[in-house]
FITI-562256 format. One record per residue (C-alpha): residue in three letters; x, y, z. Coordinates in steps of 0.2 Angstrom, whole numbers, plus 2048, in hexadecimal, padded with zeros to 3 digits. Layout:
<pts>
ALAXYZ;...
</pts>
This chain:
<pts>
UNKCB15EBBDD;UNKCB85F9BE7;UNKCC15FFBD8;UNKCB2606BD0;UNKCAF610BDF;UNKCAB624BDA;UNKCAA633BE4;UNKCA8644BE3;UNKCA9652BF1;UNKCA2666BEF;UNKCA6673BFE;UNKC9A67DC07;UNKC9A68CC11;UNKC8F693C1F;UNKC8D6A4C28;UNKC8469AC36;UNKC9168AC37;UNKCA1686C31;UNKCA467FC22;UNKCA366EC1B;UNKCA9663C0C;UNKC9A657C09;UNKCA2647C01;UNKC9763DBF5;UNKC9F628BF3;UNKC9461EBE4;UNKC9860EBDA;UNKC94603BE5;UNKC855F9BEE;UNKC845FAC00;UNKC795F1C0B;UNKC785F6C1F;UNKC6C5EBC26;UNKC5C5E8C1B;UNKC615FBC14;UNKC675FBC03;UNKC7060BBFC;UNKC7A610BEC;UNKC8761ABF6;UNKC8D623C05;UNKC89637C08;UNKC9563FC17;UNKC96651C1C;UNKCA7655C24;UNKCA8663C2F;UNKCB966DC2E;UNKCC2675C3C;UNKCC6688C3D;UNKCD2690C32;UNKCD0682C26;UNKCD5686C13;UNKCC667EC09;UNKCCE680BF6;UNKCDE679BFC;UNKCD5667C01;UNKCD7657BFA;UNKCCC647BFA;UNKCD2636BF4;UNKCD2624BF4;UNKCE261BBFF;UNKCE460AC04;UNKCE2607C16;UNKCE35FAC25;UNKCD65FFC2F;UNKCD95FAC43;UNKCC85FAC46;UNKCC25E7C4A;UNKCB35E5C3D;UNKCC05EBC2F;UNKCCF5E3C34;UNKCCA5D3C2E;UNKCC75DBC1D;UNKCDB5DFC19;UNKCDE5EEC0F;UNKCD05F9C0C;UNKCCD609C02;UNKCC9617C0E;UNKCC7628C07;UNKCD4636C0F;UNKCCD649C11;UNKCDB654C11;UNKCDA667C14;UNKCE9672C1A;UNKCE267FC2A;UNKCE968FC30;UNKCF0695C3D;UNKCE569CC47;UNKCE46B0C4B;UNKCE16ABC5D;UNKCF46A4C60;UNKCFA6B2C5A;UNKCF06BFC61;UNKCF56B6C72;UNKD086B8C6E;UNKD066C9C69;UNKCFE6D1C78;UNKD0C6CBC84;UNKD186D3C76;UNKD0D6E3C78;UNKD0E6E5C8D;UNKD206DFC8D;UNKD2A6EEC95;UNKD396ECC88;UNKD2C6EFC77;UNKD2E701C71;UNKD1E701C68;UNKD136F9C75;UNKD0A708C7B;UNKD07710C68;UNKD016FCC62;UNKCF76F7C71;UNKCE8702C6C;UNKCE76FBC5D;UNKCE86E8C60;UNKCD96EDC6F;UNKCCE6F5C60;UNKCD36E5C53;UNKCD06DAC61;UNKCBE6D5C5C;UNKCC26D4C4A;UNKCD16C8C4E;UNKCC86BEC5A;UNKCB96BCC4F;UNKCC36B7C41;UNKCC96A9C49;UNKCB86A3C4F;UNKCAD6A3C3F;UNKCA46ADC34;UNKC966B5C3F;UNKCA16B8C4C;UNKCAB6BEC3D;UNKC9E6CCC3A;UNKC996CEC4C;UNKCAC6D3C4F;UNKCAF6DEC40;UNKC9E6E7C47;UNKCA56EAC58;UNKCB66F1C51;UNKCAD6FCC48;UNKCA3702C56;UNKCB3702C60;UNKCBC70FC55;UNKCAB71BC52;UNKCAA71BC65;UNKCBC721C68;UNKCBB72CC5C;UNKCAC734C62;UNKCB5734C73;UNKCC673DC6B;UNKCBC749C5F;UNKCB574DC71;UNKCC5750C7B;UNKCCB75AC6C;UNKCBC766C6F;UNKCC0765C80;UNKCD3768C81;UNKCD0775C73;UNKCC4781C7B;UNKCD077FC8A;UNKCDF783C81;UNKCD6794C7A;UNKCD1797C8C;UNKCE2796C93;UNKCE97A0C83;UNKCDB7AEC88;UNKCDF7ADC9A;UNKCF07B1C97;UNKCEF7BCC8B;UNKCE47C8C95;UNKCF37C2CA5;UNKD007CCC98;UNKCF67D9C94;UNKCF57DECA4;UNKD067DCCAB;UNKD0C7E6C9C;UNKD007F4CA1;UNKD057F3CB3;UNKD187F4CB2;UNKD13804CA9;UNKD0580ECB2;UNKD01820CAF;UNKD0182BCBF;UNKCEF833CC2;UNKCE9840CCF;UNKCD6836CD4;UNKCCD827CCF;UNKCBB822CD2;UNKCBC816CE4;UNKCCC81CCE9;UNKCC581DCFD;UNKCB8810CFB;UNKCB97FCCFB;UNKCC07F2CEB;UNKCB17EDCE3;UNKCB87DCCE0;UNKCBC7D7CF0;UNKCB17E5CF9;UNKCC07E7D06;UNKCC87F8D0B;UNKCD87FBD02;UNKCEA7FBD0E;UNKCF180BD02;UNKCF1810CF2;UNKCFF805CED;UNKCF47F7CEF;UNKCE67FFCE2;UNKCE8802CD0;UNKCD980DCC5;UNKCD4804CB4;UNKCD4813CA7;UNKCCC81BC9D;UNKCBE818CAA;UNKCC881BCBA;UNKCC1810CC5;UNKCCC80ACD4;UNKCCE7F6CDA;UNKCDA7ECCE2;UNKCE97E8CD5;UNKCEB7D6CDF;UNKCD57D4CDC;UNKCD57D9CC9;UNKCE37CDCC6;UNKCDA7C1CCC;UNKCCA7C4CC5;UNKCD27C5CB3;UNKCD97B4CB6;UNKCC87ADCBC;UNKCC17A0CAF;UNKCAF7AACB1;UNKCB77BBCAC;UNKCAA7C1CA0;UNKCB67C9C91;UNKCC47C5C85;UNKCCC7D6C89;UNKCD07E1C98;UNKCC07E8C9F;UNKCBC7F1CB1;UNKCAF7E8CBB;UNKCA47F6CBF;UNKCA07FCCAE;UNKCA57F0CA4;UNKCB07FCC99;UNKCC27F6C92;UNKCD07FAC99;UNKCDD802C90;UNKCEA806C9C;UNKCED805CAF;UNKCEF813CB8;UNKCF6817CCB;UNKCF2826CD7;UNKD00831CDA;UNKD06830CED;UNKCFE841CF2;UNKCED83BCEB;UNKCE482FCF2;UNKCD2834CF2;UNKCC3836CE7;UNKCC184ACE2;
</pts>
């Protein structure tokens, strides 16, 4: 009698598999070929995104349309049914478009983001080793870039104090020349810059570092200071190596070394 039919169903989970609901059917003796059992035993595999608490199993009367039941009228079949998620997937594949559209205002400050979740999303869709395999990516993703921006910091840092330096020697030394003090000799007046090793045009062209008085090209030390391989934060004479404290240039009637 198909009304004394019992059957009872337990959930199971798996990081290897998806899940399943294992139905268990009794209260009845069955008899397939000269096999004899006490019930029916079926492991149902459920589809992604499925919700396993929401389920629901139960006894319906059916037709079944299959020849070998037909004949039989109304049956008792028993009816699975579990509610399933949308999947992350269809989503993910709307949202991207959305992202690269040329009309989005936040597509350039989002995308970045949905490329580093992208693992985690994707493998949340798929299972739950793919699960763990994504969330371990995504975590690999973010260390890397930030290891990559802790290194431009560094970088854009220590070239943001050079260029402060570079200018700051650049000022210092157009606020000396625009005020020079007039001196009678300096040390390689008459001889080549020792920058540039070329003979000087006039004493226009040359200034003298002081206190040490040595005499360069104003258009060679310019250069020099601004060099990224100059040696010093402050305004020093390349010849001795002593700091320059003021600029000084030859009167008109002096031109030599004494």
């Amino acid at each position: 009698d198909s009304n004394e039919l019992l059957f009872s169903y337990r959930l199971e989970r798996s990081l290897t598999s998806k899940p399943q609901i294992h139905v268990q059917v009794s209260g009845v003796a069955l008899e397939i070929g000269n096999i004899a059992a006490d019930g029916i035993h079926a492991a149902v595999e459920m589809p992604d995104g499925a919700i396993l608490e929401a389920c629901q199993v139960g006894m319906v009367r059916v037709v079944a349309n299959v020849p070998s039941l037909a004949e039989l009228g109304p049956i008792k079949a028993l009816r699975l049914v579990c509610p399933v998620q949308p999947s992350s997937r269809g989503g993910l594949a709307r949202t991207l478009p959305l992202l690269m559209s040329s009309g989005h205002p936040m597509r350039w400050f989002l995308l970045p983001w949905v490329l580093l979740l992208l693992p985690f999303i994707v493998g949340s869709s798929i299972g739950p080793v793919a699960l763990l395999g994504g969330a371990a990516l995504t975590l690999a993703s973010i260390a890397c870039l930030s290891f990559i921006i802790a290194i431009l910091i560094v970088v854009i840092q220590k070239k943001f104090m050079h260029w402060t330096r570079r200018w700051r020697r650049l000022w210092r030394l157009r606020s000396l020349a625009r005020n020079p003090s007039q001196i009678s000799a300096a040390f390689g007046a008459s001889g080549p810059c020792c920058i540039c090793l070329g003979e000087s045009s006039g004493q226009d062209s040359l200034i003298a570092l002081l206190p040490c008085r040595h005499a360069l090209h104003a258009e060679c030390y310019c250069q020099w200071v601004s060099a990224d391989s100059y040696p010093s934060h402050n305004l020093i004479c390349p010849v001795c190596r002593r700091r320059a404290d003021a600029i000084g240039k030859l009167s008109p009637l002096e031109e030599e070394e004494p």
